[in-house]
Backbone as CSV, one residue per row, in Angstrom:
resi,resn,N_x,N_y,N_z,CA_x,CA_y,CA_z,C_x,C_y,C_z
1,UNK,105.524,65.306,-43.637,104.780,65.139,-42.395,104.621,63.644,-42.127
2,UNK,105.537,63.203,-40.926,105.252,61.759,-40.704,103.648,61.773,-39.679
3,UNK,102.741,60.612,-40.332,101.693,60.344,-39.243,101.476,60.157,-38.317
4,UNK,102.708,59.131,-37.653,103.141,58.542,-36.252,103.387,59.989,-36.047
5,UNK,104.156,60.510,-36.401,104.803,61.806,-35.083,103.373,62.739,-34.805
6,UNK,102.578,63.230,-36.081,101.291,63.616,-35.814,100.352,63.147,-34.665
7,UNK,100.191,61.959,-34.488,99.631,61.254,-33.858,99.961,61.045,-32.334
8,UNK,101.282,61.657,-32.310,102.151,61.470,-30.896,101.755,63.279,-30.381
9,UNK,101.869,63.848,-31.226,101.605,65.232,-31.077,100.464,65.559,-30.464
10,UNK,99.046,64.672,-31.187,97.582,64.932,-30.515,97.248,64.160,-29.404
11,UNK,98.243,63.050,-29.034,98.140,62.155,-27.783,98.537,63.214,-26.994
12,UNK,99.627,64.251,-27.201,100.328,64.862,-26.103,99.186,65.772,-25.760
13,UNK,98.386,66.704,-27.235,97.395,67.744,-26.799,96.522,67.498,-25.809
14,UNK,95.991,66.020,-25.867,94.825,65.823,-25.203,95.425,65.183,-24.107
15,UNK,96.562,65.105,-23.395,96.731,64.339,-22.389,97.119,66.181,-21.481
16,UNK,97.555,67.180,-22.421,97.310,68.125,-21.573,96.275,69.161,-21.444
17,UNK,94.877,68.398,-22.150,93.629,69.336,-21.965,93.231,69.499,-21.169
18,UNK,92.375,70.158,-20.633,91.786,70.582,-19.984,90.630,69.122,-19.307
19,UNK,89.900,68.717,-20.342,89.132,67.364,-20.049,89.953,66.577,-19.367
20,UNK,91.148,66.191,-20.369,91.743,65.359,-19.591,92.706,65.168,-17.876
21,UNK,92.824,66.439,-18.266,93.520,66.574,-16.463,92.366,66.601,-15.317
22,UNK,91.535,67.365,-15.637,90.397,66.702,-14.732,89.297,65.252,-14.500
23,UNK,89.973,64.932,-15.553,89.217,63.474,-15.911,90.466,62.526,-14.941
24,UNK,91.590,62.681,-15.067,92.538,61.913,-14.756,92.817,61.979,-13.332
25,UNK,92.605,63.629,-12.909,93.128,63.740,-11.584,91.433,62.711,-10.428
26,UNK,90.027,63.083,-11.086,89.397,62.436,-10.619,89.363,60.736,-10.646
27,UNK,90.115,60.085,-12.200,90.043,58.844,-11.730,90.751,58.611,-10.369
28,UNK,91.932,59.175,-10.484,92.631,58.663,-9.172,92.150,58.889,-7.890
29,UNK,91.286,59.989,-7.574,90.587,60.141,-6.672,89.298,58.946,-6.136
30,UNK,88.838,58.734,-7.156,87.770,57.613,-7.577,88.797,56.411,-6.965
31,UNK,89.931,55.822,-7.611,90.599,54.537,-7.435,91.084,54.542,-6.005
32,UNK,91.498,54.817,-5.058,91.235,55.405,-3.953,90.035,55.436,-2.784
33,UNK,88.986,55.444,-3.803,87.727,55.233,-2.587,87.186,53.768,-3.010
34,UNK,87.328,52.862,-2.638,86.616,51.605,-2.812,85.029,51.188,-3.145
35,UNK,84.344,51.949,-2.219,83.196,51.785,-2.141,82.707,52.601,-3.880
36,UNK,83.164,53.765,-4.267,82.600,54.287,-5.096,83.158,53.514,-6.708
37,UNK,84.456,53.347,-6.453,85.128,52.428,-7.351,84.417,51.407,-7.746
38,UNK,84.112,50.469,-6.967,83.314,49.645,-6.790,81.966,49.750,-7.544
39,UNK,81.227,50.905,-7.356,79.853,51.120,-7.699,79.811,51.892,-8.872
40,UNK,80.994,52.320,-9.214,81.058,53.015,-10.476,81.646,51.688,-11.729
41,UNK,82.248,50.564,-11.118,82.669,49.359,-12.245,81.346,48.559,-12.047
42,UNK,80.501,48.518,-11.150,79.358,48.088,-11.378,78.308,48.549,-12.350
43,UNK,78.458,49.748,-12.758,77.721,50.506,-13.444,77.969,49.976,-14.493
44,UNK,79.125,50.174,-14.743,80.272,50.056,-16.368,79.127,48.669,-16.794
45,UNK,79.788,48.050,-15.931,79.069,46.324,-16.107,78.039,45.971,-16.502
46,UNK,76.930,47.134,-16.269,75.961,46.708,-16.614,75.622,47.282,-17.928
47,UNK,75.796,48.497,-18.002,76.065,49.143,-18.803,76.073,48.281,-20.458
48,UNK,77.569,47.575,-19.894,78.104,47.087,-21.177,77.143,45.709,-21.777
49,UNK,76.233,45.177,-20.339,75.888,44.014,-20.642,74.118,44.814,-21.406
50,UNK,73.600,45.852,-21.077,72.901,46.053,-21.678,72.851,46.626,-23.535
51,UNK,74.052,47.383,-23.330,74.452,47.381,-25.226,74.756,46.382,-25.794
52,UNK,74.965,45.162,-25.039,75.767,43.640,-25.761,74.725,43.123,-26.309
53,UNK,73.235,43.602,-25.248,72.095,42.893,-25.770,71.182,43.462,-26.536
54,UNK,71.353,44.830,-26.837,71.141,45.732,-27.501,71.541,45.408,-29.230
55,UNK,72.699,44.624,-28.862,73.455,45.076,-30.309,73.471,43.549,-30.890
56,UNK,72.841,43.079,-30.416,72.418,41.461,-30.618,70.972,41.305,-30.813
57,UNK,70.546,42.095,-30.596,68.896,41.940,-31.013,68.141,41.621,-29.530
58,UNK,68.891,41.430,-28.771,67.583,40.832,-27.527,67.153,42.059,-26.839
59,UNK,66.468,41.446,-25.859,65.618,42.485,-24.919,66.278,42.561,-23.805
60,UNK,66.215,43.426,-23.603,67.187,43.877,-22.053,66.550,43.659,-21.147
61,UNK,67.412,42.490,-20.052,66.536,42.722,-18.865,65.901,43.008,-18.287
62,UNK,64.446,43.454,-17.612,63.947,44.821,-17.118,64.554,44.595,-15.542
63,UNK,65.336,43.757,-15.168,66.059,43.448,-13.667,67.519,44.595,-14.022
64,UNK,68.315,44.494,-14.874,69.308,44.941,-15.307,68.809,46.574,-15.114
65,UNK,68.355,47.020,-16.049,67.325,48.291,-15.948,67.330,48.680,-14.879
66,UNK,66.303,47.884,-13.530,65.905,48.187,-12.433,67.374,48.744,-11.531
67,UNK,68.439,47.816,-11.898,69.454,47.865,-10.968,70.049,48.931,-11.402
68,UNK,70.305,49.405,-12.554,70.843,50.220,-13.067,70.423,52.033,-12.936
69,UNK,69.156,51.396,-12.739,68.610,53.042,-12.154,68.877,53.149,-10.417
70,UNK,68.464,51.925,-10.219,68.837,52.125,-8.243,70.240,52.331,-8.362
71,UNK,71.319,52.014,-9.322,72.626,51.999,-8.629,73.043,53.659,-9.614
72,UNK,72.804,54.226,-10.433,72.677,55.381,-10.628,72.208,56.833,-9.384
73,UNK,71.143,55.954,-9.186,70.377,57.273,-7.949,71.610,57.120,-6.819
74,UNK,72.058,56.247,-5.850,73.068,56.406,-5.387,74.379,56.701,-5.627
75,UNK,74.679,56.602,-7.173,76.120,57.603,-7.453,75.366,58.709,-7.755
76,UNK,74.613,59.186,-7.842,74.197,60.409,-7.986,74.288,61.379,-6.510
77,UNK,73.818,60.613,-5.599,74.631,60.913,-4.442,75.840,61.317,-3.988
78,UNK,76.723,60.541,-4.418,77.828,60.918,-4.115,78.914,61.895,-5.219
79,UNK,79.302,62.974,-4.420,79.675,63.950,-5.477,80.719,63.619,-6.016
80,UNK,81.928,62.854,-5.515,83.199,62.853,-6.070,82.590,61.539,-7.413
81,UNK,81.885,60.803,-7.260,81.203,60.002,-8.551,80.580,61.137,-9.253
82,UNK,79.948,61.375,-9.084,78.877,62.087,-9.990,80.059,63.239,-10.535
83,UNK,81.094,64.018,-9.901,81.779,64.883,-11.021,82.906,64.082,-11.634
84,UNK,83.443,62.748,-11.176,83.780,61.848,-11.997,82.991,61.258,-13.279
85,UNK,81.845,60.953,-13.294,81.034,60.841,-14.235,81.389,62.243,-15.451
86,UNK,80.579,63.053,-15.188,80.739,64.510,-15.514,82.202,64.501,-16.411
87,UNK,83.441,64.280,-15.679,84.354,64.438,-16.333,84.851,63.711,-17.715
88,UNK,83.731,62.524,-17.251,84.310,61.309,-18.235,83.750,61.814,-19.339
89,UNK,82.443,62.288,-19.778,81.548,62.545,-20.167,82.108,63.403,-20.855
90,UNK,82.708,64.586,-20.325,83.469,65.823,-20.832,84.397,65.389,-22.461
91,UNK,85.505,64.341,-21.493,86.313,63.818,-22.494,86.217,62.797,-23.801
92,UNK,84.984,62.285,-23.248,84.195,61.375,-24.524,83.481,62.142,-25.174
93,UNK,83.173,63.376,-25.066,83.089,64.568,-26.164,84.152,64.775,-26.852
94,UNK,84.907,65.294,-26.167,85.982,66.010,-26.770,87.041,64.737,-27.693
95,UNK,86.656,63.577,-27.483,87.293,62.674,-28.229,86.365,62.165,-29.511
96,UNK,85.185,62.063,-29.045,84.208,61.951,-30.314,84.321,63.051,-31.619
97,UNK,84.582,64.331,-30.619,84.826,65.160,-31.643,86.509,65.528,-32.866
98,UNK,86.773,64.507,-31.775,88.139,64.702,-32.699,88.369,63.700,-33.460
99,UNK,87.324,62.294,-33.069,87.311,61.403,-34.040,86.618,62.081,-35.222
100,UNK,85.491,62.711,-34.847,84.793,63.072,-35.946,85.589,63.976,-37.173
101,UNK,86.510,64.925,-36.532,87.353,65.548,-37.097,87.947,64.848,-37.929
102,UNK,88.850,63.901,-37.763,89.548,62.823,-38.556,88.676,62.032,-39.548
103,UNK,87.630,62.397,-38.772,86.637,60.987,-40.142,86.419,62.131,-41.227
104,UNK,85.813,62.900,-40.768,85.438,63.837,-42.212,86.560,64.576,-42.934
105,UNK,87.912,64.896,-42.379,89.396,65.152,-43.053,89.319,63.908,-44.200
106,UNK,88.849,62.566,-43.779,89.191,61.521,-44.371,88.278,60.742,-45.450
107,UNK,86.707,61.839,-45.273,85.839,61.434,-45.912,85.110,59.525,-45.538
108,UNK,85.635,59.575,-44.056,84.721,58.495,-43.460,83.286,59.318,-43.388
109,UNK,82.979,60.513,-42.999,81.670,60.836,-42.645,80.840,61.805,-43.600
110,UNK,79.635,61.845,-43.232,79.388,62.262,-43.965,79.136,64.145,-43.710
């Protein structure tokens, strides 16, 4: 059993799951609308800048926060975001879980 070919095998499973085809067919839907594109990489952004400070010891903005809930309540609004969200969400399960799978095959976990 080569690993690489294993590994090419579970890229293929999950590129034809179920998560993923709906995850994929909505990014493109998403990349396509500007405005939501837009407000959904704004999210990301902040997102990332609040775990950066998270994972550094500081205190998170409470401006960052603020924006982050106002710019939430308006993708929450909009449905093709919000079941884009949803989808992403779907597949970062289903990938956590298959990391997890691999870690404990491998005795990374516990």
């Amino acid at each position: 059993m080569n690993v690489y070919d294993e590994a090419h095998s579970l890229a293929k499973a999950i590129k034809e799951s179920q998560e993923f085809i709906n995850f994929d067919r909505l990014r493109q839907e998403v990349d396509k609308d500007e405005q939501i594109s837009s407000m959904l990489k704004d999210l990301q952004s902040m997102q990332i800048e609040i775990q950066t400070a998270q994972m550094s010891g500081k205190e998170v903005d409470p401006s960052v926060m603020s924006k982050i809930t106002s710019l939430s309540t308006m993708i929450a609004t909009k449905p093709l975001a919000a079941s884009y969200i949803q989808a992403e969400g779907a597949l970062s399960v289903m990938m956590n879980d298959v990391f997890g799978i691999i870690g404990e095959a491998i005795g990374m976990t516990k």
